[in-house]
C-alpha positions as CSV (number, residue, x, y, z in Angstrom):
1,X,31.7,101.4,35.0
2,X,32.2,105.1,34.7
3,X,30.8,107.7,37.1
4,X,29.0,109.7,34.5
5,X,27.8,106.8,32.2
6,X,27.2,103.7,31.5
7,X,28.3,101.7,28.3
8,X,26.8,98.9,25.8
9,X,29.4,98.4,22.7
10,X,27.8,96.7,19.6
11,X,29.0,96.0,15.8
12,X,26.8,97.8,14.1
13,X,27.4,101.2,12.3
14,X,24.8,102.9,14.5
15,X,25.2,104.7,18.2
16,X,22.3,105.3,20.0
17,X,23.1,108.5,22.8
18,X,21.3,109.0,25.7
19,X,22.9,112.3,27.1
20,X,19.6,113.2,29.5
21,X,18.5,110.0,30.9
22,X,20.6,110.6,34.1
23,X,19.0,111.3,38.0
24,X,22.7,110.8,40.1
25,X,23.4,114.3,41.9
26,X,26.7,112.9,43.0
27,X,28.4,115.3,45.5
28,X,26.0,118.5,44.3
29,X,23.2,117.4,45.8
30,X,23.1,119.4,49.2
31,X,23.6,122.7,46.8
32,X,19.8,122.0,45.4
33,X,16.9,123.6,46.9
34,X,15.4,120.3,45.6
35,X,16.8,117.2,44.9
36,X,13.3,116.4,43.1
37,X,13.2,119.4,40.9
38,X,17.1,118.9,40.1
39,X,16.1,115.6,38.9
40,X,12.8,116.7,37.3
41,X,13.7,117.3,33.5
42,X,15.4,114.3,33.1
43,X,14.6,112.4,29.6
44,X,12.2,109.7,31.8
45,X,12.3,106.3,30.7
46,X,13.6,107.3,27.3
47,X,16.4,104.5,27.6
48,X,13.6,101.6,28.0
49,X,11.6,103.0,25.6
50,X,14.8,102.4,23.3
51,X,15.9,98.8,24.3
52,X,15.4,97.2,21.6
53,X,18.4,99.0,20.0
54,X,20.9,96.2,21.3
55,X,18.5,93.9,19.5
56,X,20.1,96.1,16.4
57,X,23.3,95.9,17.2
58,X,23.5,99.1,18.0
59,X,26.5,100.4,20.5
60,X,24.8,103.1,23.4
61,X,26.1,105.2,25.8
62,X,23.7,106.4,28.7
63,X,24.3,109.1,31.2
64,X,24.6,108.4,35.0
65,X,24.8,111.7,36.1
66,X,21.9,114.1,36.2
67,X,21.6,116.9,33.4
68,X,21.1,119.1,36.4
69,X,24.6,118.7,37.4
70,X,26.2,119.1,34.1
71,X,24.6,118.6,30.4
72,X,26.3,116.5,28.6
73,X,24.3,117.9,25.5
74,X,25.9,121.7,25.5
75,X,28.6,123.6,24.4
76,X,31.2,123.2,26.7
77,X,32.4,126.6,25.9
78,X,28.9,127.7,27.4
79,X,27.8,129.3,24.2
80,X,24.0,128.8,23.9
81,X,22.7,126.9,21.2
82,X,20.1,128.8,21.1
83,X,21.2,132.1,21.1
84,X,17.7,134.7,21.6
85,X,16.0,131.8,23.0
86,X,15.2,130.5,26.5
87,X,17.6,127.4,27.5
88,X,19.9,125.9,29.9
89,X,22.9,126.5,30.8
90,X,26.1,123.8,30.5
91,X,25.3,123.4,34.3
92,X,22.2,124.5,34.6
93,X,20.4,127.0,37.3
94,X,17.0,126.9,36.6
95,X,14.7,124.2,35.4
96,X,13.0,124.6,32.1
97,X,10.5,126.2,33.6
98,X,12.9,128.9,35.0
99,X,12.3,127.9,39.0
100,X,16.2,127.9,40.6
101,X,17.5,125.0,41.5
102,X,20.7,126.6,43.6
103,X,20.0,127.7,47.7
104,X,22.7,130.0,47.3
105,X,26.0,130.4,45.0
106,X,25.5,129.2,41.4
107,X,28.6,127.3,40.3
108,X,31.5,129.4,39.3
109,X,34.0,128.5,36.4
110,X,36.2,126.7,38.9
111,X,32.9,124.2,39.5
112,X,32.0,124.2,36.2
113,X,35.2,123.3,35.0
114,X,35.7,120.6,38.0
115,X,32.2,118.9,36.7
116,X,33.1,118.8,33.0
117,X,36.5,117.4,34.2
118,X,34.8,114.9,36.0
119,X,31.5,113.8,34.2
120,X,31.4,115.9,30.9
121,X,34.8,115.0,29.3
122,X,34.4,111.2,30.0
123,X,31.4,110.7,28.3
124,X,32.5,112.3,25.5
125,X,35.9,110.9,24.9
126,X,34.2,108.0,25.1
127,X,31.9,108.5,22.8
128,X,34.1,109.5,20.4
129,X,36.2,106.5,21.0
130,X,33.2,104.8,20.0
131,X,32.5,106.7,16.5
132,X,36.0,106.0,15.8
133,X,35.6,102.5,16.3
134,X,32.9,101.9,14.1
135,X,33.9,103.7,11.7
136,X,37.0,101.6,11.1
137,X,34.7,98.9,10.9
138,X,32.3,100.2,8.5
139,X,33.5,103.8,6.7
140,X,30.1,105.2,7.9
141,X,28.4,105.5,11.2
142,X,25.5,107.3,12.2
143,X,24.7,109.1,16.0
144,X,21.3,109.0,16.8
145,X,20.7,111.4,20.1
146,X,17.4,109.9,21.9
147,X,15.5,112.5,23.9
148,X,12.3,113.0,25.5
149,X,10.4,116.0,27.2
150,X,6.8,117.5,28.5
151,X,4.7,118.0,25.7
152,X,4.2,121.8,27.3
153,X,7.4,123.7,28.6
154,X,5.4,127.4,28.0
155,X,9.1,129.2,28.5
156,X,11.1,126.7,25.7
157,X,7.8,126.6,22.9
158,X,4.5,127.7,22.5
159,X,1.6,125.4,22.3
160,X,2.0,121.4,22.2
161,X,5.5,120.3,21.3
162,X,5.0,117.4,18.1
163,X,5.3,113.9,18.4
164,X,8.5,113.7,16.9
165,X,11.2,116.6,16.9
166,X,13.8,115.9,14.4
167,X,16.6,117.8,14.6
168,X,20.0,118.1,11.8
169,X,20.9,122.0,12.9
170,X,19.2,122.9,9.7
171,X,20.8,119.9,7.5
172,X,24.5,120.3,8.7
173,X,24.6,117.4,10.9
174,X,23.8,114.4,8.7
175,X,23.3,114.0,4.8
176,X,19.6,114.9,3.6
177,X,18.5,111.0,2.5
178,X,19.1,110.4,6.1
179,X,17.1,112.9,7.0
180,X,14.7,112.2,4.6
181,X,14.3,108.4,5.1
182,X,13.6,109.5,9.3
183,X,11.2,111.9,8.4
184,X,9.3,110.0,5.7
185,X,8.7,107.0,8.6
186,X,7.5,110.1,11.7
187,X,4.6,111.3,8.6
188,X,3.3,107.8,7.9
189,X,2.4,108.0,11.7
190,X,0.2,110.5,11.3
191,X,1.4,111.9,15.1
192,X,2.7,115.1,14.4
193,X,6.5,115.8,13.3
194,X,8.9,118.6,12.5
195,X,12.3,118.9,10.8
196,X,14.6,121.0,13.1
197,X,11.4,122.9,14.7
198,X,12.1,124.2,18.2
199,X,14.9,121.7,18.5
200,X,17.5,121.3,15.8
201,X,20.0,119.1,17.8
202,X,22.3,119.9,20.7
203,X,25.5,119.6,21.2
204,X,26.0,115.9,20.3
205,X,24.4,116.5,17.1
206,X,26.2,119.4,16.2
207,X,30.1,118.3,17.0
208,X,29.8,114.6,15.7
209,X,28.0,115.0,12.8
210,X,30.4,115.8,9.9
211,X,28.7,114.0,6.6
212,X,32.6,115.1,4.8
213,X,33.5,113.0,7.4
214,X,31.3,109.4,7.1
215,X,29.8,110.5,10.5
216,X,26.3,111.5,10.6
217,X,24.5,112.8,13.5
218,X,20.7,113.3,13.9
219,X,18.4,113.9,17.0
220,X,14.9,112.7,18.0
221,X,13.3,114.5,20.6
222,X,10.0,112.9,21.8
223,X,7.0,114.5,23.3
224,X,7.1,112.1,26.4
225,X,3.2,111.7,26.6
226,X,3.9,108.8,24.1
227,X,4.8,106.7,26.8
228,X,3.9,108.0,29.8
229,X,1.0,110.2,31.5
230,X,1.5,113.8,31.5
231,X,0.4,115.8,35.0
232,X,-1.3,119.3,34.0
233,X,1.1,120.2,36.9
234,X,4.1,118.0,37.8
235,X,4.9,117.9,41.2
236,X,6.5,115.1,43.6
237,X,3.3,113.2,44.0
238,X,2.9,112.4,40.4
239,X,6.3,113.2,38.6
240,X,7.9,111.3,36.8
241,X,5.1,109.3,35.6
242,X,5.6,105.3,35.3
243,X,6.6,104.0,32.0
244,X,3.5,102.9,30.2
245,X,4.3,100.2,28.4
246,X,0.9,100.0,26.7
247,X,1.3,103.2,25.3
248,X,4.7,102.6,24.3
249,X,4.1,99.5,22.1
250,X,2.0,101.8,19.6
251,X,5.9,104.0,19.4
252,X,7.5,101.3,18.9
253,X,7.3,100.2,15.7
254,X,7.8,103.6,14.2
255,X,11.3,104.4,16.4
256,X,12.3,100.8,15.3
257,X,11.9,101.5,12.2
258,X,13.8,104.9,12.1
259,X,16.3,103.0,13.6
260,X,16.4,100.6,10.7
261,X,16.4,103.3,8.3
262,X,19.0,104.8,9.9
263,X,20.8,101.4,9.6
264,X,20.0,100.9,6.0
265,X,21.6,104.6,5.2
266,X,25.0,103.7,7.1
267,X,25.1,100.4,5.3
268,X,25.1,101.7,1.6
């Protein structure tokens, strides 16, 4: 088992990323004021929200390391994805909310480049190890990038984030009747959706998806209160809420069936 993730291999044309679903501080934790609020905007749960992906066929790869140590979902140039907009850095120093998360010394580019090194490059070689794979097997695979986040993050959006976030950095990253097809099924749910909105795919979504290429990347960011209670003010007596499975079972459905879609594209 790699440090930095974790690794399910299936047969399917589809990959199924989870970049933020990591909590391990590994040897950075005494840096963090907080080892709670270094863990805080991890993508909760997002992974068992998601298990019935293997049911699919699906391969998935799942981060072990927390995002606050190193996200494996930016540029690793450091070049902001969204440049004129509040984000995160490649390792991060504040949390969304723009609280620090360093006592002292932020990392310098020795650290930074010791952490990708370590945790950053790994995933993603294997990852792309992965697409490669597949797409022997198949000629076309698609990346699906599974996220999750507060519903309100004042500093990153205004107002109440939508149900589902889809994100194709303005159609570069997959080809439309993909898009299209993932779209169409968020509607029908009548929850609230948006085609590259506030988020319009990191990283992930961004290098991997080259329709020229057979390999089509899209992202879904989730509003997390569609599986789990959301605190008016998160703090370490309620945060992060439990998984409500409950709630969940009403998302379900709809995620496996823009998982199916997405199947049904790669497969034609």
């Amino acid at each position: 088992m790699s440090p930095s993730f974790t690794l399910h291999r299936g047969e399917a044309p589809l990959i199924v990323a989870f970049p933020h679903v990591g909590t391990d501080l590994v040897d950075v934790a005494p840096l963090f004021l907080s080892e709670w609020l270094a863990r805080r905007d991890a993508d909760w749960w997002v992974d068992d929200l998601y298990a019935f992906v293997r049911d699919l066929g699906a391969t998935t790869i799942a981060a072990r390391v927390s995002r606050s140590v190193i996200d494996l979902n930016r540029d690793p140039s450091g070049a902001s994805l969204y440049p004129g907009q509040a984000t995160t850095e490649l390792c991060p120093t504040t949390t969304f909310d723009g609280a620090p998360l360093y006592k002292d010394d932020r990392p310098d580019p020795a650290e930074i480049a010791r952490r990708r090194a370590l945790w950053f490059d790994p995933y993603h070689a294997a990852l792309a190890q992965e697409i490669e794979r597949l797409r022997k097997l198949h000629g076309k695979v698609v990346v699906y990038d599974a996220h999750s986040i507060r519903s309100h993050v004042p500093r990153l959006f205004d107002g109440e984030l939508p149900q589902f976030n889809v994100g194709t950095n303005l159609g570069q990253t997959c080809d439309p009747a993909l898009s299209a097809a993932v779209v169409d099924i968020c509607a029908g749910s009548g929850l609230g959706h948006v085609l590259d909105g506030r988020f319009r795919g990191g990283w992930t979504t961004r290098h991997y998806g080259r329709p020229a290429s057979d390999v089509h990347a899209i992202q879904m960011e989730l509003a997390i209160r569609g599986y789990m209670d959301e605190p008016e003010e998160p703090d370490e007596t309620n945060w992060p809420p439990p998984f409500l499975a409950a709630r969940a079972a009403a998302l379900t459905p709809i995620l496996q069936d823009v998982l199916k879609a997405a199947l049904a594209f790669a497969r034609t």
